[in-house]
C-alpha positions in Angstrom: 38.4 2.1 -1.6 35.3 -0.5 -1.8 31.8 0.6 -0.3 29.6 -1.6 0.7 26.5 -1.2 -1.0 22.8 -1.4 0.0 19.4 -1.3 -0.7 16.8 0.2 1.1 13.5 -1.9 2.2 11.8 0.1 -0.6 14.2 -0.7 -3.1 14.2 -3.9 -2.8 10.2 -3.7 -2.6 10.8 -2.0 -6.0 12.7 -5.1 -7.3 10.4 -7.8 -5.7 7.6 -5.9 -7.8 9.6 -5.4 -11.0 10.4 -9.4 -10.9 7.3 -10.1 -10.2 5.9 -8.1 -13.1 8.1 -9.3 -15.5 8.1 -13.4 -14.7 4.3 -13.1 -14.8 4.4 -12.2 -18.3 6.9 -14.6 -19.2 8.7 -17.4 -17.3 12.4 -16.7 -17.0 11.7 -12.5 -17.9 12.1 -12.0 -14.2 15.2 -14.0 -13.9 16.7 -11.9 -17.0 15.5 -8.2 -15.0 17.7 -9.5 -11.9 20.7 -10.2 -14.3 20.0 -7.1 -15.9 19.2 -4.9 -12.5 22.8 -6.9 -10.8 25.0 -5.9 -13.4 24.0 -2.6 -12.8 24.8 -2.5 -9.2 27.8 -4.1 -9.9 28.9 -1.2 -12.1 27.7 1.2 -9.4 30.1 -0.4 -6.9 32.3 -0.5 -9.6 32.1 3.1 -10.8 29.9 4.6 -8.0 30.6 8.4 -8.9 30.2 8.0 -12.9 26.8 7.9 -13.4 24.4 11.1 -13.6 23.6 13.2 -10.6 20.0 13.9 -10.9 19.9 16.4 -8.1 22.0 17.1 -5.3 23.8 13.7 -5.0 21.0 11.7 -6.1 22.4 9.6 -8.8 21.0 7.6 -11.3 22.2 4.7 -13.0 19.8 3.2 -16.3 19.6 -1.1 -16.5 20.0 -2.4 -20.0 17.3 -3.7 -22.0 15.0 -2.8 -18.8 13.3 0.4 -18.4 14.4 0.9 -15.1 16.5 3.5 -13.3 18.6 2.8 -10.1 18.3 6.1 -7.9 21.6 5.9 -5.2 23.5 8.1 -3.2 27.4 7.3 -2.3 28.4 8.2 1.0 31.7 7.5 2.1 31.6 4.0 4.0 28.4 2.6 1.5 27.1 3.4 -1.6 22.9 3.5 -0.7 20.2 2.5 -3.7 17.4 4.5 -2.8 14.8 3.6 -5.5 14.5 1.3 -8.4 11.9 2.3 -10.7 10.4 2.3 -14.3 11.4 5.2 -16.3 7.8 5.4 -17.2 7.0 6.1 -13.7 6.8 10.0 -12.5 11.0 10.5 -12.5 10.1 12.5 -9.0 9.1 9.5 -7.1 12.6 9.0 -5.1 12.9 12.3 -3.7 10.3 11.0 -1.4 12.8 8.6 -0.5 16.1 10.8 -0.7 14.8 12.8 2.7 14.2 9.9 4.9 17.1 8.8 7.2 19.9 6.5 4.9 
């Protein structure tokens, strides 16, 4: 079965910043952190259940040669990214986010 997958407004605020971040250091970094940030919610939709459960059913899925973590939760019409952060950041910052409505 194939769920739909989502992200919420504050994930994809996560993404606008990471982008952001990354092209101003270089032109074209930001372009590769989508690629790299895509391919990893194409193997979540792929595989949603195979990555890590952090904490309850809090997943987390890492990006390659980014330092970023993709926090989700599969429900059982749609698979929904909750966060998108650095792994330098505090790793507690999605729970925030896992309480709010989905």
């Amino acid at each position: 079965m194939s769920r739909g997958l989502i992200l919420r407004p504050a994930a994809e605020e996560d993404v606008r910043q990471g982008y952001l971040w990354y092209e101003e250091r270089q032109t074209g970094l930001g372009r590769r952190f989508m690629e790299a940030l895509d391919a990893a919610l194409l193997a979540i939709e792929k595989r949603p259940v195979a990555c890590q459960e952090v904490e309850g059913d809090v997943r987390r899925a890492l990006t390659r040669r980014f330092p970023y973590g993709v926090f989700y939760v599969v429900e059982p019409q749609r698979i929904v990214v909750l966060a998108v952060l650095h792994t330098a950041r505090d790793p507690q910052a999605w729970k925030a986010r896992a309480g709010t409505d989905r």
